[in-house]
Structures are given as C-alpha cells and as structure tokens.
Backbone as a ProteinNet text record, in pm:
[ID]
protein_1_A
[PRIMARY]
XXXXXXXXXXXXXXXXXXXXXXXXXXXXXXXXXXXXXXXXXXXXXXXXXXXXXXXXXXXXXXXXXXXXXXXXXXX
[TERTIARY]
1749.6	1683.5	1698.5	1756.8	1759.4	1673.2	1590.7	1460.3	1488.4	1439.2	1480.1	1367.7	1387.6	1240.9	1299.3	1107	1097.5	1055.2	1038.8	997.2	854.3	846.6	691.7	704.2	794.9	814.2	822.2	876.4	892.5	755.7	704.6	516	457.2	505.1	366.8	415.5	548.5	561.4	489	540.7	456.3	349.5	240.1	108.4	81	192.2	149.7	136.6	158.6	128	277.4	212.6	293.6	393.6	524	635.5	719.4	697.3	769.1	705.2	755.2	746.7	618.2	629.3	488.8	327.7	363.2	242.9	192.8	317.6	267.5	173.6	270.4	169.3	28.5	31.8	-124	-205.1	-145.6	-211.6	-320.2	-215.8	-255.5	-379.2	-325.5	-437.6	-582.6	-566.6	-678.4	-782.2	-706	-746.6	-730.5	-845.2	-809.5	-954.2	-870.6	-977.7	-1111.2	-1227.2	-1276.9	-1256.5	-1365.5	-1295.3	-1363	-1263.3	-1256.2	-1261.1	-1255.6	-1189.2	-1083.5	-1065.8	-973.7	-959.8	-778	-741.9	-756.7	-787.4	-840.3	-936	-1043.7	-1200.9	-1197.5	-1087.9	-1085.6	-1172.8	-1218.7	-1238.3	-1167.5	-1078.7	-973.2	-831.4	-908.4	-767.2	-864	-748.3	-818.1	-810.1	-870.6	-860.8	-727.3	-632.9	-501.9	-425.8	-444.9	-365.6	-427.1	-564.1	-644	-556.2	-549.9	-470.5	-347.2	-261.7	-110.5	-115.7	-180.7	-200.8	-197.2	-309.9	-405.6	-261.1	-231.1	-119.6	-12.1	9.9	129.9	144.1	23.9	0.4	-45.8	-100.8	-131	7.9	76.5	199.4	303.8	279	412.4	544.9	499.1	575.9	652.2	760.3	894.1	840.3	688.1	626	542.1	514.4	425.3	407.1	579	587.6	595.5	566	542	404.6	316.8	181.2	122.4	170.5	170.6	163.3	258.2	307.4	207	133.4	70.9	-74.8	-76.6	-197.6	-265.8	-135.7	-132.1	-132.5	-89.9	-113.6	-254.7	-281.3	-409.3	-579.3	-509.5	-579.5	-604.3
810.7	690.9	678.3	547.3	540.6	494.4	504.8	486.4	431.8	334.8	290.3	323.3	366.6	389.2	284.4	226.2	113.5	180.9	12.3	70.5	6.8	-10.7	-53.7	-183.8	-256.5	-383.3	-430.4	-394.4	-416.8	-426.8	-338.4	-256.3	-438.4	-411	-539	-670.5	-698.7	-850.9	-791	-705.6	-703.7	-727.3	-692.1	-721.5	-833.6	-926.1	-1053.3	-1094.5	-977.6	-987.9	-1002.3	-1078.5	-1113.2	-945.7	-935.7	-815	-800.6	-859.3	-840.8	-732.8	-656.9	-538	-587.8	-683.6	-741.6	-737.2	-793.2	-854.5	-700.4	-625.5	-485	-405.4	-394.3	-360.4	-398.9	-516.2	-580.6	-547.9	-578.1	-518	-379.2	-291.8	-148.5	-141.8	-219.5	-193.2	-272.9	-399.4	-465.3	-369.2	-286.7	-283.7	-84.8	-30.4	89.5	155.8	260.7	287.7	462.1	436.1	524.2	660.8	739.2	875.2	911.7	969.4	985	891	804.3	698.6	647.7	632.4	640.3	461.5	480	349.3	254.3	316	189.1	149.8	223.9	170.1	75	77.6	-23	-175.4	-260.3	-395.9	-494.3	-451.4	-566.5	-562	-474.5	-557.7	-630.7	-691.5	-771.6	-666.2	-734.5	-646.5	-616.1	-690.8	-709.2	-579.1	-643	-528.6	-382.9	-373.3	-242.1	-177.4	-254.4	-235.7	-159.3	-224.7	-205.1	-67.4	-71.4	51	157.4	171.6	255	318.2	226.6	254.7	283.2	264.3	292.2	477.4	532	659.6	747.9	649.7	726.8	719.1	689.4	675.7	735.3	805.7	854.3	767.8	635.2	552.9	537.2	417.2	406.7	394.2	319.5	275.4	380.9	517.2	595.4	639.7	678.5	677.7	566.1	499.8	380	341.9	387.9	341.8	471.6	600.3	706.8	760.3	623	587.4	495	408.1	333.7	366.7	491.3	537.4	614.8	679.5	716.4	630	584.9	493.2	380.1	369	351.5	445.3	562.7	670.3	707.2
1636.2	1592.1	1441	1395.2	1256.1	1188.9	1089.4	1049	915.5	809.7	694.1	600.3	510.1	422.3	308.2	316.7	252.9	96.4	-10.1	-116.6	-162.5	-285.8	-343.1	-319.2	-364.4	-340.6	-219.5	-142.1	21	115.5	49	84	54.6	-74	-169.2	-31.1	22.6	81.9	190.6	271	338.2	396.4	283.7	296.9	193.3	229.9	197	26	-30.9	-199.6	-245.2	-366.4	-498.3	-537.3	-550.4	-515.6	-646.1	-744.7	-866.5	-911	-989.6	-1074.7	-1134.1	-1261	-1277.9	-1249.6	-1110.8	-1014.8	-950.3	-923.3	-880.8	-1005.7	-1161.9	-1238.6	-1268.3	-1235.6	-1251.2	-1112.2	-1025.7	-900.8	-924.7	-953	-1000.7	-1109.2	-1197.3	-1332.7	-1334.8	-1188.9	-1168.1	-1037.5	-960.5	-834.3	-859.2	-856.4	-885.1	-779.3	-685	-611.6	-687.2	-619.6	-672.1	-703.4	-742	-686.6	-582.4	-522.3	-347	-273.1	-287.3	-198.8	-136.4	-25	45.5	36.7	29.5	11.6	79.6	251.3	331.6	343.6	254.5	204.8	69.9	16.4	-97.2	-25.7	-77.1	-85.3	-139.1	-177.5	-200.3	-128.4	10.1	122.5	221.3	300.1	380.4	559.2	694.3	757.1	803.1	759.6	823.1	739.5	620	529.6	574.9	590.4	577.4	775.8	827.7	975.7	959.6	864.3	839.3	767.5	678.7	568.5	646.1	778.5	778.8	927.1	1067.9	1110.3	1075.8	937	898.3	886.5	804.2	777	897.8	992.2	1188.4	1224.1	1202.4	1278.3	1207	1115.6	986.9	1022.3	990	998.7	899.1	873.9	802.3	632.7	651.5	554.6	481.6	531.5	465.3	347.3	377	227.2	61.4	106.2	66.6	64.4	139.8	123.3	65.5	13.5	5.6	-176.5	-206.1	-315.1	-380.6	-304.4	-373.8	-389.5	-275.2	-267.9	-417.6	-441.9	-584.6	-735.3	-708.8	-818.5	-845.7	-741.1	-736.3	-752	-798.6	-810	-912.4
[MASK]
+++++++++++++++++++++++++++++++++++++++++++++++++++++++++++++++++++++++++++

C-alpha cells in the first residue's frame, strides 16, 4: 500500500484554513495551546477539524505526521 505523507500546508487546506506560510505563522502565534493541553481540547477548532485531527493520530494515518507537527508548534 502506498501511503503519501502530507505537509503543514496540506494539513492547514484541509481543515479548511487559510495555507500560505503567512496565515500558518499567524495561526501559530494567535492560537497557542496551554500547558498540557492537548490539541484536540484547543477551542479554536471546530468539531469537524477536532474529528480530523483527533482520527488522524487514532489511525497513524498519512496525516499524523503532520498533525504531529503542528501539535508542536502550537506548544
């Protein structure tokens, strides 16, 4: 099975957000989760995104690493 790993940008359309380098930096510097907080407890996704996020990492899916990535930076 061939599997494609996605990137940050790919992540951001995904879930429906603004995907320029930019919009990702601001993303980050507006939206920063607590400490210890887990990214699918943030409040600034919606339930759709918080769905995608959260299956993506139950499923060590194509995207994990990618949500894995942003998990960090949001940290």
């Amino acid at each position: 099975m061939e599997t494609h790993m996605h990137d940050l940008r790919m992540l951001f359309q995904q879930l429906g957000l603004p995907s320029a380098q930019a919009d990702i930096d601001t993303f980050v510097e507006m939206n920063r989760l607590k400490v210890g907080q887990s990214l699918f407890d943030a409040d600034f996704w919606n339930p759709q995104q918080v769905a995608f996020l959260a299956q993506s990492i139950a499923d060590d899916a194509d995207w994990a690493e990618a949500v894995d990535e942003l998990a960090n930076l949001l940290s």
